[in-house]
Backbone as JSON Lines, residues from 0, in Angstrom:
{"i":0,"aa":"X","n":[87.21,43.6,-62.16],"ca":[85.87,43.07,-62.17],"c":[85.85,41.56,-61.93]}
{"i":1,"aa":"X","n":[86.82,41.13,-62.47],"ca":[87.1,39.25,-62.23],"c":[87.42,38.99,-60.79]}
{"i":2,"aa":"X","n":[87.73,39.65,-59.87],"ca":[87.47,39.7,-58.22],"c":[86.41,39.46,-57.5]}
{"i":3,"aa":"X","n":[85.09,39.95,-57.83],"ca":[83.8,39.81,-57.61],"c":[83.16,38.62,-58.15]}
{"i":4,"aa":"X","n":[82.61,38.05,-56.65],"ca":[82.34,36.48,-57.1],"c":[80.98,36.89,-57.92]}
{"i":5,"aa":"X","n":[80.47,35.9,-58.58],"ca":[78.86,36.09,-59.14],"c":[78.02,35.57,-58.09]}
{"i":6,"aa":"X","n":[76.83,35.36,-58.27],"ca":[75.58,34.44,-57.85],"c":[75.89,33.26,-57.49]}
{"i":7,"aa":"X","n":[76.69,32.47,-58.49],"ca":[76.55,31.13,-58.51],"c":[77.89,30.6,-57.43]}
{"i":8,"aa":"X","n":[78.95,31.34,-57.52],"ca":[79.97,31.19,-56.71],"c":[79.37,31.41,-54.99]}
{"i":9,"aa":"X","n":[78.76,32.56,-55.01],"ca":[78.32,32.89,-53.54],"c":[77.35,31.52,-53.11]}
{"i":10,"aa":"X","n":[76.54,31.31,-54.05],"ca":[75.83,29.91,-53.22],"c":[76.62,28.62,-53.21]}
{"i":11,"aa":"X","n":[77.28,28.56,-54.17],"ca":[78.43,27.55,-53.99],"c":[78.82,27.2,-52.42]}
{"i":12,"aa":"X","n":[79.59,28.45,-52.63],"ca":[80.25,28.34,-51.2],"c":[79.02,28.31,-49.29]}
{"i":13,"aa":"X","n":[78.1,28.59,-49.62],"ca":[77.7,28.66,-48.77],"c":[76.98,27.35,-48.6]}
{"i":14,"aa":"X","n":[76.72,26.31,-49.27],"ca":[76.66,25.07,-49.65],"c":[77.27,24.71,-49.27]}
{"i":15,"aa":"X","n":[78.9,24.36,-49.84],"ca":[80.53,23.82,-48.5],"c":[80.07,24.29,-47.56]}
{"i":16,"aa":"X","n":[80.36,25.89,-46.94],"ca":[80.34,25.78,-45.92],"c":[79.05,24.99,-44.91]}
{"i":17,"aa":"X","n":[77.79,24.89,-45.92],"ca":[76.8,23.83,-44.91],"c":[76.96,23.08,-44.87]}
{"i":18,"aa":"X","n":[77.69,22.17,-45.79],"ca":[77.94,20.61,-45.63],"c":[79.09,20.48,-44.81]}
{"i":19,"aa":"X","n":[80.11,21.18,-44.52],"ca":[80.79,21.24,-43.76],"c":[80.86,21.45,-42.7]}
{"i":20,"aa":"X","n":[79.64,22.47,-42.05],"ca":[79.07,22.19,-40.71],"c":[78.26,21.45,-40.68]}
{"i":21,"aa":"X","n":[77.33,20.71,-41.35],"ca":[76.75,19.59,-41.32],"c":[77.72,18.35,-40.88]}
{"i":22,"aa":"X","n":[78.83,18.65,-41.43],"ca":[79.68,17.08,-41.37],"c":[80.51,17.27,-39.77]}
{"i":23,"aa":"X","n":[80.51,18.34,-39.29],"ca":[80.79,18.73,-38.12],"c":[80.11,18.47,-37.11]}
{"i":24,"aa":"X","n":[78.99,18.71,-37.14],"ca":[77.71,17.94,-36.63],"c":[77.49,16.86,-36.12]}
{"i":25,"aa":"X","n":[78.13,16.42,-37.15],"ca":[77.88,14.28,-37.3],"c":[78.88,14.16,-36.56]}
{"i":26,"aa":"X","n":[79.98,14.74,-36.42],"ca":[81.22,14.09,-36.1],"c":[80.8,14.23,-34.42]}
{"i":27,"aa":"X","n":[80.5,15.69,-34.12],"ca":[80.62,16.09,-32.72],"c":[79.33,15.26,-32.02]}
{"i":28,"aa":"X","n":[78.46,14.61,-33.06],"ca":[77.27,13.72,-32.62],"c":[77.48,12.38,-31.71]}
{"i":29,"aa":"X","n":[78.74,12.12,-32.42],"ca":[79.57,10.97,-32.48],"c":[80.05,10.64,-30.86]}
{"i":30,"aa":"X","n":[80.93,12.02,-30.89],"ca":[81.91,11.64,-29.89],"c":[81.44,12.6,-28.5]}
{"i":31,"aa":"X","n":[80.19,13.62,-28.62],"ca":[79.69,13.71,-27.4],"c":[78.54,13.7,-26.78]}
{"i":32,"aa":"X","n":[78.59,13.31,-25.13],"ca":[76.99,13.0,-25.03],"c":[75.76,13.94,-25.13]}
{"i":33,"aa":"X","n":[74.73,13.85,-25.23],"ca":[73.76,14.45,-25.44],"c":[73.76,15.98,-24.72]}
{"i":34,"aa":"X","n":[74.23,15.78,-23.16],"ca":[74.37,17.16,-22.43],"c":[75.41,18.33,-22.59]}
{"i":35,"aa":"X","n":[76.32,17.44,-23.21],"ca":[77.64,17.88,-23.71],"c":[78.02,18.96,-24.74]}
{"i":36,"aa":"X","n":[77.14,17.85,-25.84],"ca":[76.34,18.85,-26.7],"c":[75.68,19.76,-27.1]}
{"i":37,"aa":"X","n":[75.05,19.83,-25.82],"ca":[73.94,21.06,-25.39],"c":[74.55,21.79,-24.87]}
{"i":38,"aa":"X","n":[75.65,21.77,-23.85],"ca":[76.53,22.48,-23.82],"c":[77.07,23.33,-24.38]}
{"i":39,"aa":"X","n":[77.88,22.73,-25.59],"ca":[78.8,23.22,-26.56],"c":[77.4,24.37,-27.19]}
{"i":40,"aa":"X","n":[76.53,24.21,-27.96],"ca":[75.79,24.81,-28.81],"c":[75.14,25.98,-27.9]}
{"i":41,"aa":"X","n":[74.67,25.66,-26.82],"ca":[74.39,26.99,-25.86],"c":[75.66,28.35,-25.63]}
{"i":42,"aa":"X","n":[76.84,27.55,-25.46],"ca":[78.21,28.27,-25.61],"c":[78.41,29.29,-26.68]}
{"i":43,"aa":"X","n":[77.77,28.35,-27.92],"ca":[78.2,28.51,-29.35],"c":[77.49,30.1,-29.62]}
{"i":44,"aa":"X","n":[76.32,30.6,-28.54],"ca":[75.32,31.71,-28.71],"c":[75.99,32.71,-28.05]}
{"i":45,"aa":"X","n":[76.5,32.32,-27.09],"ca":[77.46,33.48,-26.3],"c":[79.14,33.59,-26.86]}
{"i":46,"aa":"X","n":[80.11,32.49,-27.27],"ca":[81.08,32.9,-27.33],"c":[81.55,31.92,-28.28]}
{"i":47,"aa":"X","n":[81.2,32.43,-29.51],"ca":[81.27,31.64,-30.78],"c":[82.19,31.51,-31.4]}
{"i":48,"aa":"X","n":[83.55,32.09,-30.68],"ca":[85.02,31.46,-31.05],"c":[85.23,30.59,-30.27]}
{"i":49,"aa":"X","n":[85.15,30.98,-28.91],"ca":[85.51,29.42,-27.77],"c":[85.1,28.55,-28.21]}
{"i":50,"aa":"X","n":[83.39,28.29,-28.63],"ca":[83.3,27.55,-29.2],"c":[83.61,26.6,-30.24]}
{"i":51,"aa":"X","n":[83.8,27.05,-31.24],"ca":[84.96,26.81,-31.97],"c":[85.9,25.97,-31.89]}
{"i":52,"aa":"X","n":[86.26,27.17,-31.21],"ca":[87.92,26.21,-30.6],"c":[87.9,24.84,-29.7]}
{"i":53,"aa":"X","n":[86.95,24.79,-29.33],"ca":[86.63,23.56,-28.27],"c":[86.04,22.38,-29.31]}
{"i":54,"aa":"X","n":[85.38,22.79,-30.67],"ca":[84.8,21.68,-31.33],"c":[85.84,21.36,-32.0]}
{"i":55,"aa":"X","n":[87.27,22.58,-32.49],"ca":[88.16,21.94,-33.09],"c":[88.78,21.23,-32.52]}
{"i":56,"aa":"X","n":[88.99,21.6,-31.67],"ca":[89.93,20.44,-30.41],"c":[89.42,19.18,-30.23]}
{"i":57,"aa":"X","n":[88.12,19.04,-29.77],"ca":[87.2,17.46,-29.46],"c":[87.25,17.06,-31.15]}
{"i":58,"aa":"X","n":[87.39,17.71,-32.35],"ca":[87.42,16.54,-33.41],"c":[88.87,16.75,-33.55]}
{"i":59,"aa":"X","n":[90.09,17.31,-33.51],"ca":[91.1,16.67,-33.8],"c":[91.43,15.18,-32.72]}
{"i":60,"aa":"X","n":[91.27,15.6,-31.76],"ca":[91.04,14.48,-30.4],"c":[90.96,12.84,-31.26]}
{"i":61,"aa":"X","n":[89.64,13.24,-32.01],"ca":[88.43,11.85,-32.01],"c":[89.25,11.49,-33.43]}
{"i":62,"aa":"X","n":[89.97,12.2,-34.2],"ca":[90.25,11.87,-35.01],"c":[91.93,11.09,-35.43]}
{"i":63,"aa":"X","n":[92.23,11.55,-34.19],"ca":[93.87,11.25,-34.18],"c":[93.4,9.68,-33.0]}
{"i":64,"aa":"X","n":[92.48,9.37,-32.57],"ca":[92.38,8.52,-31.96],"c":[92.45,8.35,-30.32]}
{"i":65,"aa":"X","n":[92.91,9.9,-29.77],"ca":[92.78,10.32,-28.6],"c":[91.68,9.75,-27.39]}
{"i":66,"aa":"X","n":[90.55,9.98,-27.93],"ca":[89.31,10.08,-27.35],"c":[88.65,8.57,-26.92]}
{"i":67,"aa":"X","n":[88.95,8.33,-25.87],"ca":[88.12,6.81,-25.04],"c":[86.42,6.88,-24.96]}
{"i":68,"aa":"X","n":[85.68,6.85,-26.1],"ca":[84.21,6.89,-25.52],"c":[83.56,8.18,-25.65]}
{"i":69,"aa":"X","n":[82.64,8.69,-25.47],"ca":[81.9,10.18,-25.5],"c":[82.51,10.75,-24.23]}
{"i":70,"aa":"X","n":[82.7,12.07,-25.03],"ca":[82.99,13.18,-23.93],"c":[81.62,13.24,-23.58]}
{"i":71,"aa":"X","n":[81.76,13.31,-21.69],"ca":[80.82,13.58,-21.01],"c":[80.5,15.28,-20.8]}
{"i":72,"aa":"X","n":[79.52,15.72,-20.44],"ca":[79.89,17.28,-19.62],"c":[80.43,17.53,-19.13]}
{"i":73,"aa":"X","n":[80.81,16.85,-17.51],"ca":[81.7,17.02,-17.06],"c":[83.42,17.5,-17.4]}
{"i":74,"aa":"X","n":[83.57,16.34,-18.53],"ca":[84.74,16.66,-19.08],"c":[85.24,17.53,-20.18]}
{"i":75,"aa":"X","n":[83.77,18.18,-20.73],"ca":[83.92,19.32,-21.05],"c":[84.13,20.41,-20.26]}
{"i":76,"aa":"X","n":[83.21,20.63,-19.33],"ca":[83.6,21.31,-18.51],"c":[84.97,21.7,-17.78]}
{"i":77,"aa":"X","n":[85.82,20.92,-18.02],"ca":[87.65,20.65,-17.63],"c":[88.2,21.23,-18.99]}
{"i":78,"aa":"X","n":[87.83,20.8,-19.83],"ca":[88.18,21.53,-21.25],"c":[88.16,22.68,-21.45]}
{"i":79,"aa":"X","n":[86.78,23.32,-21.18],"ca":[86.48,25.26,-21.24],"c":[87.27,25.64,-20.58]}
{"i":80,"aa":"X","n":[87.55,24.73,-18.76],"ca":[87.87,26.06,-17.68],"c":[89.72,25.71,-18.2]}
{"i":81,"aa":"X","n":[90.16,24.88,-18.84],"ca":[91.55,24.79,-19.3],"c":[91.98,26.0,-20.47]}
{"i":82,"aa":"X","n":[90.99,25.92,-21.21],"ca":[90.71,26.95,-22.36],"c":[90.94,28.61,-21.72]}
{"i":83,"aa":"X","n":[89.71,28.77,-21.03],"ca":[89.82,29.85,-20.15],"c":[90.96,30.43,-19.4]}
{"i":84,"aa":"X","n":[91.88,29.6,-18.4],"ca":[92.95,29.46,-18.28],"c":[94.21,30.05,-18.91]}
{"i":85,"aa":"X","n":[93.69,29.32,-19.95],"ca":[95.07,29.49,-20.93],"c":[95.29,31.21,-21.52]}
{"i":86,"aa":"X","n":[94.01,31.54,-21.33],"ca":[93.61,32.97,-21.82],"c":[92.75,33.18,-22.54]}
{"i":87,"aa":"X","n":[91.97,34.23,-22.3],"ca":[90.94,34.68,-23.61],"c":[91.1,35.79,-23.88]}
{"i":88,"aa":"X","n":[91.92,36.38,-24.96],"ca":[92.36,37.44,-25.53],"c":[90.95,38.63,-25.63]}
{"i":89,"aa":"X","n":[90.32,37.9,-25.51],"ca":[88.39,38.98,-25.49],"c":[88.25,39.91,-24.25]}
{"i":90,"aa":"X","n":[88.7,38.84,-23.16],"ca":[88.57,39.75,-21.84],"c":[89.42,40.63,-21.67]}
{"i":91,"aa":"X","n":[88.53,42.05,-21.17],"ca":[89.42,42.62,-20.3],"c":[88.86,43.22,-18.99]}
{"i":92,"aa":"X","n":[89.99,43.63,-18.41],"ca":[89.38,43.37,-16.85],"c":[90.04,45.32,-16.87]}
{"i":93,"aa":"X","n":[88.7,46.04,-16.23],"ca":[88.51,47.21,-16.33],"c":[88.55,47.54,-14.61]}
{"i":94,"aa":"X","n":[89.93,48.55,-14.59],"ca":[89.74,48.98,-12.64],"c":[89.46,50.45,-12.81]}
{"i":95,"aa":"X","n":[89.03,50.77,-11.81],"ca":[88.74,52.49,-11.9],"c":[88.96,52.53,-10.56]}
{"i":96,"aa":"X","n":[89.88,53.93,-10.37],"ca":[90.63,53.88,-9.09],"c":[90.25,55.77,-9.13]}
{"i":97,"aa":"X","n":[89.74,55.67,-7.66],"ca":[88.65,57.26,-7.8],"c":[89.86,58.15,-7.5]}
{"i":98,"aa":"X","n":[90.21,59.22,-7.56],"ca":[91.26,60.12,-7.97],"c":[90.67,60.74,-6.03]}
{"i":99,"aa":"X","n":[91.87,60.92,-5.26],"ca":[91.9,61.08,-3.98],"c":[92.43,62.62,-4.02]}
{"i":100,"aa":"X","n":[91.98,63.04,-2.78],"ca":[92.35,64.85,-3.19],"c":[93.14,64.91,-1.2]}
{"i":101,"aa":"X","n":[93.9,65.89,-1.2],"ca":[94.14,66.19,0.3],"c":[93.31,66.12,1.52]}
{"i":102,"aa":"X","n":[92.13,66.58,1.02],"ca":[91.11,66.71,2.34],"c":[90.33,65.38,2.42]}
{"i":103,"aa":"X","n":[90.56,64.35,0.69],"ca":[89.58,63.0,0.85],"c":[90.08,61.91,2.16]}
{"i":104,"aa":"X","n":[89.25,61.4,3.22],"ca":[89.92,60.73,4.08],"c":[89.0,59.51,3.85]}
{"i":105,"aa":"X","n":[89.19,58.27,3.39],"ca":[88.24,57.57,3.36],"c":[87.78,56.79,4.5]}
{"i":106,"aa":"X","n":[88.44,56.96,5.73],"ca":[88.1,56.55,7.52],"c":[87.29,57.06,7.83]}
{"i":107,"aa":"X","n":[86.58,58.29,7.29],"ca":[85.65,59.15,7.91],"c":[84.45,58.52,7.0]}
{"i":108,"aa":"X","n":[83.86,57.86,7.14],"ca":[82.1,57.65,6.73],"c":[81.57,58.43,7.06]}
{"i":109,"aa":"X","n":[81.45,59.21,7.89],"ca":[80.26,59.93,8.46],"c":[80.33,61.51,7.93]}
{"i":110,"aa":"X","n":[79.39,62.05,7.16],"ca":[79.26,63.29,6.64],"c":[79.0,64.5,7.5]}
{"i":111,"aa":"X","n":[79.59,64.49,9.0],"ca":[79.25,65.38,9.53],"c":[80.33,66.69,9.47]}
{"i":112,"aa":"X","n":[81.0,66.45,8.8],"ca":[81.99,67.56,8.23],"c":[81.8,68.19,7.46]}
{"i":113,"aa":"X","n":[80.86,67.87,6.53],"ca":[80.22,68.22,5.38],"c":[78.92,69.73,5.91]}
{"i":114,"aa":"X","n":[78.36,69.39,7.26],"ca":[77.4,70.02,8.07],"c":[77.68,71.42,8.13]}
């Protein structure tokens, strides 16, 4: 029974976790530009691990001292398609290959055999 958080623990935590994306916020406010931003959060609706992963990356960046100035879009944009690249364990790429029989000739378009 001591496993099961109460009331007060569950809002607890959901408190950190807002101030903690709150403070995420500020940071990514910081270091990218306005379109950039809009970027990232439009992303954030479709593929909300990439996302992720791209805000963890731009604040370890800004924080280790990496980062010259606001990331532009552009250079986000070099970031995702590097990301992408690298792999996205989500995709998969689906072939369907139509099962061919003796008489199938696929040179013949024309259904007059069929007549």
């Amino acid at each position: 029974m001591e496993d099961i958080p109460n009331i007060e623990e569950l809002q607890m935590r959901k408190q950190q976790e807002a101030a903690m994306e709150e403070q995420k916020m500020s940071i990514l406010d910081q270091i990218l530009e306005p379109a950039a931003k809009d970027r990232i959060l439009r992303l954030k609706i479709v593929k909300k691990e990439k996302a992720e992963r791209v805000e963890h990356t731009l604040i370890q960046a800004a924080t280790s001292g990496q980062l010259r100035g606001k990331v532009t879009e552009e250079q986000l944009i070099e970031m995702l398609d590097k990301i992408s690249d690298s792999g996205d364990t989500g995709i998969k790429k689906v072939t369907i290959q139509r099962r061919k029989f003796d008489f199938d000739d696929d040179d013949d378009d024309d259904d007059s055999d069929l007549l």
